[in-house]
N, C-alpha and C positions, 0 to 999 in steps of 0.2 A: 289722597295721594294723587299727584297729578301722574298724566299718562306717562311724561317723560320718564319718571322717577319709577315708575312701574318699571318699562319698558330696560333701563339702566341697569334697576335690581334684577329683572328676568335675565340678563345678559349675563350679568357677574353667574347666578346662579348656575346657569349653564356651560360659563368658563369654569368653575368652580370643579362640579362635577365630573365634567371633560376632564381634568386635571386629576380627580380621584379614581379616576377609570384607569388613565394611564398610570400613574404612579402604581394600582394594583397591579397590572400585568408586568412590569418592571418590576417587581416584586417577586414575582412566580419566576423559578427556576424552570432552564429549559431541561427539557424532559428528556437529551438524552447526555453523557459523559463521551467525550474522545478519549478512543482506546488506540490502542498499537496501529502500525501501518503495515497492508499487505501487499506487498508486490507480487506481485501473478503474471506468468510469462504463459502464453499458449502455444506449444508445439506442435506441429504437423510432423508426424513420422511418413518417412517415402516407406513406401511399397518394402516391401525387404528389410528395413533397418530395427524393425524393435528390438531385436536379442540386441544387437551392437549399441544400440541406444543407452539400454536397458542397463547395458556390463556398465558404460560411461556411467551413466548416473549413480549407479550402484559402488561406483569407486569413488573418479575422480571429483564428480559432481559432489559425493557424500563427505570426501575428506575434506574440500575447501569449506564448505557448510560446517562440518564439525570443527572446523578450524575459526571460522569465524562465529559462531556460536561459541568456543571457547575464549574469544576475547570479550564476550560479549556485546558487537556490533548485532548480531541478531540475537532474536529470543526462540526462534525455531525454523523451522523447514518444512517441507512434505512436498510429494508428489499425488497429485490427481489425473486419476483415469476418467477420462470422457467416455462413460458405457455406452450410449446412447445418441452417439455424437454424427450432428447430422452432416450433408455437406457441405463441406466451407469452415466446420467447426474443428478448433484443434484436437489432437485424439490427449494430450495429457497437459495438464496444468502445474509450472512449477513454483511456487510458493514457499517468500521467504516470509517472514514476521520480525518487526523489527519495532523498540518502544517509541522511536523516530526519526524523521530523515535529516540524514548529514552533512552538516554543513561542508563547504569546497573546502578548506583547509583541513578540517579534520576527516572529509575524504581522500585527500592527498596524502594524507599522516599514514592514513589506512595502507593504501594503496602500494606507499614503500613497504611496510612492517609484510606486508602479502607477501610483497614480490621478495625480498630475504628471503621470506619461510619456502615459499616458494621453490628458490633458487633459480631463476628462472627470467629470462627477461623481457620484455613488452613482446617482440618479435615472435619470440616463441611464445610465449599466450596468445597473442593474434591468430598464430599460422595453426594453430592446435584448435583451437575456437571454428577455423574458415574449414579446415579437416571435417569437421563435424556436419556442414552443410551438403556432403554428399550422402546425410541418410537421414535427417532432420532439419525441421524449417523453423525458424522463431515468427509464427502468425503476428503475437501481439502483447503488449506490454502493457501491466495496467497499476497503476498505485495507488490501492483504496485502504481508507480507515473505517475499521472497527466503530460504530457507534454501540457504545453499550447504555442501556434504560438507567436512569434515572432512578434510584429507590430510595 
């Protein structure tokens, strides 16, 4: 065999396998599954306001969650307490779970169906919402998904 002819077969060879490496790892499933989305809001309570905080969530915060959990826009709720929370960190974590996030029209769609049940209209949500600023603070907003493993 002449050098060339070597040299040509070594190449293919090498494209070859190149090509059987990749094709494996394309192969192989990635190791984890996309699960639900969770929105996580971080709250600062002022000095004084936990009990009035506390009633809020325990009502009104609980009914519009129950309410929307019962259309099924979310799949749950919950509140987290920050034990251990140092400074600068929010004292409670409010978390919704939802199986995905909504598109602009069918949050709009939402958004009426709320305000009926509601009864209630923009102005007053706002101004009930900005009420709320004289004993808690919203630090920070975050919207992560769930990776669940792969089995």
């Amino acid at each position: 065999m002449t050098k060339y002819i070597r040299k040509t077969l070594f190449i293919l060879l090498l494209g070859l396998s190149s090509t059987l490496i990749v094709s494996n790892a394309f192969a192989q499933e990635w190791p984890f599954v996309e699960g639900d989305y969770w929105e996580v809001t971080g709250i600062d309570i002022h000095d004084g306001g936990s009990l009035k905080y506390s009633k809020w969530l325990a009502t009104e915060w609980r009914k519009n969650l129950d309410f929307s959990k019962s259309k099924g826009w979310i799949k749950d709720y919950m509140v987290l307490a920050n034990v251990h929370g140092r400074v600068g960190e929010p004292d409670l974590y409010l978390i919704r779970v939802m199986e995905s996030v909504v598109s602009g029209a069918e949050g709009e769609k939402r958004q009426k169906e709320y305000q009926e049940w509601q009864s209630k209209t923009i102005e007053e949500m706002q101004a009930e919402s900005g009420n709320r600023a004289e004993y808690r603070e919203v630090m920070s907003s975050k919207l992560l998904q769930h990776l669940k493993f792969r089995d």
